[in-house]
N, CA, C and O of each residue as an XYZ file, in Angstrom:
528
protein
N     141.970     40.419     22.616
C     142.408     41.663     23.235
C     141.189     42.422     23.759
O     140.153     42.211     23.129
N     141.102     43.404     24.961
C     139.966     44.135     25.600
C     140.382     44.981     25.118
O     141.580     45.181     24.917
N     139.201     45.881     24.734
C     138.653     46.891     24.303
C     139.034     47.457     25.480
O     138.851     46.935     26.580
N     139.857     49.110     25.175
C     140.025     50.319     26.455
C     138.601     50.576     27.123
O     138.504     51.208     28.175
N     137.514     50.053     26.457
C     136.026     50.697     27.002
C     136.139     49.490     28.019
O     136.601     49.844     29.104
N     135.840     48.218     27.926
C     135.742     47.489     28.675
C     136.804     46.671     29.962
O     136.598     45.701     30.692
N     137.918     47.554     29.803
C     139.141     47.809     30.688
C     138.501     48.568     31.628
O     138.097     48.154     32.714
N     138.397     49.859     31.139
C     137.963     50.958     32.225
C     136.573     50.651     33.015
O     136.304     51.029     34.155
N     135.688     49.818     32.080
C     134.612     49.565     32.955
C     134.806     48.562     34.050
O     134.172     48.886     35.054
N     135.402     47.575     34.163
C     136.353     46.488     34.920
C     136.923     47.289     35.419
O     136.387     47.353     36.525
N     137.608     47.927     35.394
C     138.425     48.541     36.652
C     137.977     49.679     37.299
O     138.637     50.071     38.262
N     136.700     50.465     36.866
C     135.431     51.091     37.636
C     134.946     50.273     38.316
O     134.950     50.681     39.478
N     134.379     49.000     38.202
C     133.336     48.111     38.707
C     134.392     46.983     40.092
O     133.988     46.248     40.994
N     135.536     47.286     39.719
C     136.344     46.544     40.635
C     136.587     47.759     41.813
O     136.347     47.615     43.012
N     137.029     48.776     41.277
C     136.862     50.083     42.583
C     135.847     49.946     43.388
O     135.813     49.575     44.562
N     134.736     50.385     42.423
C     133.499     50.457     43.561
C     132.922     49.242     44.429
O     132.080     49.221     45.327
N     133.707     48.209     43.812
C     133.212     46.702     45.342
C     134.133     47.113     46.216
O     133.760     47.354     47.364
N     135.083     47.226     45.969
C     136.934     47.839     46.675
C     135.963     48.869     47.849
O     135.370     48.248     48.732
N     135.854     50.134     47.826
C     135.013     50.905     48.369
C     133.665     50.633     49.173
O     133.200     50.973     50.261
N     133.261     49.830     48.069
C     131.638     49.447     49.570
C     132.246     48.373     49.972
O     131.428     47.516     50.305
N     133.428     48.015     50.097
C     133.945     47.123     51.131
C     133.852     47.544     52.579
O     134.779     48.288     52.899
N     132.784     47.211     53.773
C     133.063     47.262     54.963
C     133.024     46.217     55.809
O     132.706     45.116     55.361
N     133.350     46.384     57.216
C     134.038     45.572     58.185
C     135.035     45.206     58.123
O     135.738     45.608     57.196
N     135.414     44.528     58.817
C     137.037     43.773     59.229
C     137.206     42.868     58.276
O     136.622     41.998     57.630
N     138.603     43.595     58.486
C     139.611     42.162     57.839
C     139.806     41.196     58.565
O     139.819     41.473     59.764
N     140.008     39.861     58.226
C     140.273     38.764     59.297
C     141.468     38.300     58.674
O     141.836     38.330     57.499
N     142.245     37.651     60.221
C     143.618     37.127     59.742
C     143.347     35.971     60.508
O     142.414     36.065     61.305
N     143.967     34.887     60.441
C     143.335     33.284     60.977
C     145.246     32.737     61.238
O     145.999     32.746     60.264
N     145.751     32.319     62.625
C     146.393     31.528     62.997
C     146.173     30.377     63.566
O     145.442     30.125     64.525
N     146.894     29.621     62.883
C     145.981     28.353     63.126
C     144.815     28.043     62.750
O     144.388     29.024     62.142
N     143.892     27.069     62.767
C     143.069     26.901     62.715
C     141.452     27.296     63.498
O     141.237     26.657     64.528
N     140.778     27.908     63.227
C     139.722     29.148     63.764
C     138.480     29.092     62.696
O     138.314     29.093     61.477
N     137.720     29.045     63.886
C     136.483     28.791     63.568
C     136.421     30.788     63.217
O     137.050     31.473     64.024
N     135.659     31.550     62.026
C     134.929     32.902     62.227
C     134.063     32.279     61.352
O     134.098     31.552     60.360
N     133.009     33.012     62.321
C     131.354     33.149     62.005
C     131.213     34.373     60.776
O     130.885     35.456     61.260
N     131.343     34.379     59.759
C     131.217     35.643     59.187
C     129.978     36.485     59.259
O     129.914     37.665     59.606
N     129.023     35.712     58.884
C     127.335     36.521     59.142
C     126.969     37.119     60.217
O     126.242     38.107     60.323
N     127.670     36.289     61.311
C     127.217     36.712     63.207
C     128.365     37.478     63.134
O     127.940     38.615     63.339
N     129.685     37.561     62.949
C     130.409     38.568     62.771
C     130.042     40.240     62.306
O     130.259     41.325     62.846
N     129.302     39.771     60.875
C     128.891     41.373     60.165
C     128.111     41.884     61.081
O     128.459     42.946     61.597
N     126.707     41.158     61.547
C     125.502     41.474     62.343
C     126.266     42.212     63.432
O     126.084     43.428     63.491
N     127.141     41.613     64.349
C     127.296     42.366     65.326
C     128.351     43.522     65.356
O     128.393     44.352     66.264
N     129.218     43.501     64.257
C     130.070     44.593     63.557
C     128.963     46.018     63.342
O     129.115     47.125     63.859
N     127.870     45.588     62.445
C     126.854     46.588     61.925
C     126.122     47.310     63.511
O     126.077     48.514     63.764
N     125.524     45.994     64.551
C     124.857     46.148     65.686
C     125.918     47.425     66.472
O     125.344     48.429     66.893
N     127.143     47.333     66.598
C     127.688     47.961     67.358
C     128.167     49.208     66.885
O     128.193     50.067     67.767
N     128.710     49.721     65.320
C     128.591     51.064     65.204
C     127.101     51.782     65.154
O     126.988     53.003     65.050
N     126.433     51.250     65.205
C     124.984     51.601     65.191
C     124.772     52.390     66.587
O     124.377     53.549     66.723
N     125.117     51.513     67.534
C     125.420     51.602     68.964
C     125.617     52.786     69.058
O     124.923     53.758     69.352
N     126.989     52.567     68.683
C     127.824     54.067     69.092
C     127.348     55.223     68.703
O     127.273     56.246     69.384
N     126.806     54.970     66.867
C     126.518     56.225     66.735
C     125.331     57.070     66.962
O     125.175     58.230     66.582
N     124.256     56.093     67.849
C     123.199     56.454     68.379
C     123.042     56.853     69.971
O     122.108     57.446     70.510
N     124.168     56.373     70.509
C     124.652     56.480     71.858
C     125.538     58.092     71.766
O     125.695     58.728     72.808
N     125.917     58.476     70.812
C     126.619     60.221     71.173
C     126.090     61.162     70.169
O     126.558     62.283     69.968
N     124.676     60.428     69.297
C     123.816     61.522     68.680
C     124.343     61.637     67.180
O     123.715     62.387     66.434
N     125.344     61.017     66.728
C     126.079     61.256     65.590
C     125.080     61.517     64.383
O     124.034     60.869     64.413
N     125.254     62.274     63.469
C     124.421     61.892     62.016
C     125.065     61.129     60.817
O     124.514     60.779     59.774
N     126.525     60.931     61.258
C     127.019     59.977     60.266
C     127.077     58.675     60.582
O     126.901     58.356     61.758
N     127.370     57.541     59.448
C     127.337     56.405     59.704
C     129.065     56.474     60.144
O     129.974     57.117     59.619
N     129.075     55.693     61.119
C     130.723     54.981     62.004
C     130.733     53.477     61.382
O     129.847     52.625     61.446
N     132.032     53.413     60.751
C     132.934     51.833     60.129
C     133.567     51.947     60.101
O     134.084     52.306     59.043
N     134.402     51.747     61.429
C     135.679     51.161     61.167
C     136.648     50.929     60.634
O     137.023     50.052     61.413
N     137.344     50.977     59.981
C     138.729     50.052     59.453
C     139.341     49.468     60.384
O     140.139     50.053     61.118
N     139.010     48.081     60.487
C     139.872     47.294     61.427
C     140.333     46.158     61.506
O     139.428     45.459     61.052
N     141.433     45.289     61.882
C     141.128     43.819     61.511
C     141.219     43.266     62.526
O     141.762     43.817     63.483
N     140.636     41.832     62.611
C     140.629     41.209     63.862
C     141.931     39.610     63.223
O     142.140     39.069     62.137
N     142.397     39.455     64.441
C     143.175     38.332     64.146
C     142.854     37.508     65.198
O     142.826     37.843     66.382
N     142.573     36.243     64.668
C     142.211     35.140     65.347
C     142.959     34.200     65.793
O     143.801     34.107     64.899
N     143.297     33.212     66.810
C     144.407     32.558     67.313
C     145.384     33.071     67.478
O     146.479     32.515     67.396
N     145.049     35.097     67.942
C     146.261     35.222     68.787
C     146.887     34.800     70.217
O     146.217     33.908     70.737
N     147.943     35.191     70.947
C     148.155     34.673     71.855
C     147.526     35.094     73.653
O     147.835     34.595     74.735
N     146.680     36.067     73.342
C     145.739     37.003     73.978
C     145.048     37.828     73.604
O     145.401     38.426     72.587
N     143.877     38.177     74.213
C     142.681     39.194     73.689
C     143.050     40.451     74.343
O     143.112     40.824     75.515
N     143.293     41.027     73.100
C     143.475     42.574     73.184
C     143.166     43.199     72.265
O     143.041     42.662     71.165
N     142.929     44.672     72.481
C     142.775     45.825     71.393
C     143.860     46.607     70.691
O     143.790     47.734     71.180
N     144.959     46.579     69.670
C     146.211     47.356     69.156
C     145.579     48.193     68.707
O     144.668     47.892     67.935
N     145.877     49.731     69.080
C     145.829     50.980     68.710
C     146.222     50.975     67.539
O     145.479     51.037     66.560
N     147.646     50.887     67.512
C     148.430     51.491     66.807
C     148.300     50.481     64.949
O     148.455     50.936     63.816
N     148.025     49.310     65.327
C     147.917     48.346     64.308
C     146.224     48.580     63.786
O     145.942     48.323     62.616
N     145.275     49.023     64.638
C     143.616     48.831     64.736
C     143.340     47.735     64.347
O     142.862     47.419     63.258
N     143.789     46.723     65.712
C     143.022     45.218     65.327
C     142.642     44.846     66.618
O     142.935     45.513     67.610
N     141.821     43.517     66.652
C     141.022     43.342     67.472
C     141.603     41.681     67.442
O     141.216     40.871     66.600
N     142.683     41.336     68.621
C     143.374     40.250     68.478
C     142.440     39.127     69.732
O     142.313     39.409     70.924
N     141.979     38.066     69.162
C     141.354     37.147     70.000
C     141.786     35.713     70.142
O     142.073     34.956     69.215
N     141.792     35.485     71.220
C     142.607     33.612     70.869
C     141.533     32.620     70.550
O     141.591     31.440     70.202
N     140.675     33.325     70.739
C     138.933     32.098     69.659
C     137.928     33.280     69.976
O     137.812     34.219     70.763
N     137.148     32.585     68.713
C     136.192     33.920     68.303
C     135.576     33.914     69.693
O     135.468     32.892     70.371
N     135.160     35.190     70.091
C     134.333     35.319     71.282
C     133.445     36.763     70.504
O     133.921     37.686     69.843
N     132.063     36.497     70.889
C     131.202     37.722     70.223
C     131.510     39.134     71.086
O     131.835     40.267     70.730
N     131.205     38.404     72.633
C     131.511     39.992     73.294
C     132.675     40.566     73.593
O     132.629     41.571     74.302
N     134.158     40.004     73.068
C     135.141     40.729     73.036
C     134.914     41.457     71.429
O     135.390     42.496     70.972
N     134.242     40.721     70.982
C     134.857     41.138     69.626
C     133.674     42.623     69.412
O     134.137     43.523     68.711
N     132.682     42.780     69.808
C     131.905     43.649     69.567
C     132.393     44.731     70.939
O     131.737     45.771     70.876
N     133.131     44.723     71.840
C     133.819     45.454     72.709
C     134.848     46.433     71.590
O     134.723     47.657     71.567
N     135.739     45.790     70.799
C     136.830     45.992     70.078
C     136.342     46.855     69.121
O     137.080     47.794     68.824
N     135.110     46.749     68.481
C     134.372     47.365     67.730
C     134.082     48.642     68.165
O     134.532     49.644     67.610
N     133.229     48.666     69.297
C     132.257     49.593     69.930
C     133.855     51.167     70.180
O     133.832     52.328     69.770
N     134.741     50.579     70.818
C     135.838     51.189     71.079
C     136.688     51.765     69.707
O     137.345     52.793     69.875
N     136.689     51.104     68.312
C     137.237     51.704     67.285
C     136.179     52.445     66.796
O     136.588     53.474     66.259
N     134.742     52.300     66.768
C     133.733     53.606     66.574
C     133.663     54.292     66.729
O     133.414     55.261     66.011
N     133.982     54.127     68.575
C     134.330     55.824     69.422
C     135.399     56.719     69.092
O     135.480     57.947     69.085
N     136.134     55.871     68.843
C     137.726     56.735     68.173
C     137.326     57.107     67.306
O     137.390     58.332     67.199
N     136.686     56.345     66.178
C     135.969     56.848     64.896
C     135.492     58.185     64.649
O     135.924     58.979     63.813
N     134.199     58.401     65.781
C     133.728     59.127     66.034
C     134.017     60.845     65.975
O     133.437     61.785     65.432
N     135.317     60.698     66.896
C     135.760     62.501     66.773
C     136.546     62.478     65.980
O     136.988     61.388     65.617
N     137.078     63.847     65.338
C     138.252     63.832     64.718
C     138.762     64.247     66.155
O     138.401     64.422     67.319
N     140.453     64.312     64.809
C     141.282     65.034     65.823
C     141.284     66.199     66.538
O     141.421     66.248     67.761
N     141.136     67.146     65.809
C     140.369     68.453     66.702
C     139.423     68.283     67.677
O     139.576     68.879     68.743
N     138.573     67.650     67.521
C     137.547     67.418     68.564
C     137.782     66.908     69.520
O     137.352     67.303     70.603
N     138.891     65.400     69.293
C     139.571     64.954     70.288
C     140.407     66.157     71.073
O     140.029     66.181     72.245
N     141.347     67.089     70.828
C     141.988     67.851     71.099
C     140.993     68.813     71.628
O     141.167     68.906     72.843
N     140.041     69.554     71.228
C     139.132     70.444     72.221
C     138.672     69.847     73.273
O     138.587     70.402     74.369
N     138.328     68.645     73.038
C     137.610     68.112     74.773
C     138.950     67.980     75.617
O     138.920     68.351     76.791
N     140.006     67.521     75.134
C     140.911     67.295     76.502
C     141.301     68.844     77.011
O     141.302     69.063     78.222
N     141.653     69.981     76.006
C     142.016     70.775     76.400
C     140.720     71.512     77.513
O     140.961     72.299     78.429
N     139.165     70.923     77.060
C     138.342     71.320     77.566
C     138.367     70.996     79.369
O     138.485     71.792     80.301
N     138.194     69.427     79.368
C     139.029     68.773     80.198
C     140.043     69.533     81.318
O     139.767     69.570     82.517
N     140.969     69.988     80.874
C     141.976     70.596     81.522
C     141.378     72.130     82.372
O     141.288     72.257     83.593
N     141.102     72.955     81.548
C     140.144     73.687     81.571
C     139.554     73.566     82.919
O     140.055     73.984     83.963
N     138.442     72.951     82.778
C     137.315     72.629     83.901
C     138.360     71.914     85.294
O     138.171     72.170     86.484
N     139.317     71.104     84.811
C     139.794     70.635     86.560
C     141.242     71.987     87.006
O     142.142     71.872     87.838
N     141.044     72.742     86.397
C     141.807     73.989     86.794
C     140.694     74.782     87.427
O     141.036     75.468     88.390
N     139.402     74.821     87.064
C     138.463     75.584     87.181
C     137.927     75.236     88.620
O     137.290     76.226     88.981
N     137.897     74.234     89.644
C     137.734     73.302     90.656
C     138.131     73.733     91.806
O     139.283     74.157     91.710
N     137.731     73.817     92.799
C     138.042     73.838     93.895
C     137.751     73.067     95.112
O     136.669     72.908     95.677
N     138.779     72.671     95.375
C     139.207     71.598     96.359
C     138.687     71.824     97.432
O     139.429     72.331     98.274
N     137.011     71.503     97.889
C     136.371     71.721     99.238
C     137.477     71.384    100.365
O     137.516     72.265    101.224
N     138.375     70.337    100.569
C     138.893     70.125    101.897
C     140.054     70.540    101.911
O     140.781     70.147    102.824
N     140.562     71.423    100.946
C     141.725     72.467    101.320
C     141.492     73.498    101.906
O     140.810     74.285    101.249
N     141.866     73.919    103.174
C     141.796     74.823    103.854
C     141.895     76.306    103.388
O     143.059     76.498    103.738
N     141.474     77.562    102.815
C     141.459     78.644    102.720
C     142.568     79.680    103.464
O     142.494     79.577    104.688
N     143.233     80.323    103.163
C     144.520     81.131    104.079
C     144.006     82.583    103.827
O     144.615     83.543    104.298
């Protein structure tokens, strides 16, 4: 029988791998080659990217998964996966670079720039409209 001390430490020590868990999840149809190492590298390479490309001071990761031997390469919003029909590096670090950026703002922030957005092309004036 375990000792309650050595329960709780096991299930502390299982959290915290749980937690410094980053990058993608992978899902494999069919048979698929993933590179995992050239995977992380360019997972790590590209929020790096991002978050040095808009000044950020936090680190950007993702939650995302990529599924492999889908039936086309695309990006799901709504799912946040990164669907490829064979590993390809520069779709897959595209898919990345793009869930960072989302990453990046919250929602408010998202919501102040568009309203900002709006703003400024109200603010505009249309040189080749004629004046009355």
């Amino acid at each position: 029988m375990i000792s309650p001390m050595k329960f709780i430490i096991s299930v502390l020590a299982l959290a915290t791998a749980c937690l410094a868990q980053e990058g993608p999840t992978v899902h494999f149809k069919g048979k698929q080659n993933w590179p995992a190492a050239e995977a992380e590298k360019i997972y790590l390479s590209a929020c790096s990217a991002v978050r040095r490309e808009f000044g950020s001071n936090r680190a950007v990761r993702p939650q995302l998964t990529v599924v492999l031997g889908a039936d086309k390469d695309e990006v799901s919003f709504d799912e946040r996966e990164i669907r490829l029909t064979k590993w390809d590096r520069h779709a897959f670090a595209e898919g990345v670079v793009i869930f960072a950026f989302e990453d990046l703002m919250s929602v408010e922030q998202r919501l102040t720039l568009a309203k900002r957005a709006v703003t400024w092309a109200d603010s505009t004036v249309d040189v080749e409209r004629p004046s009355k």
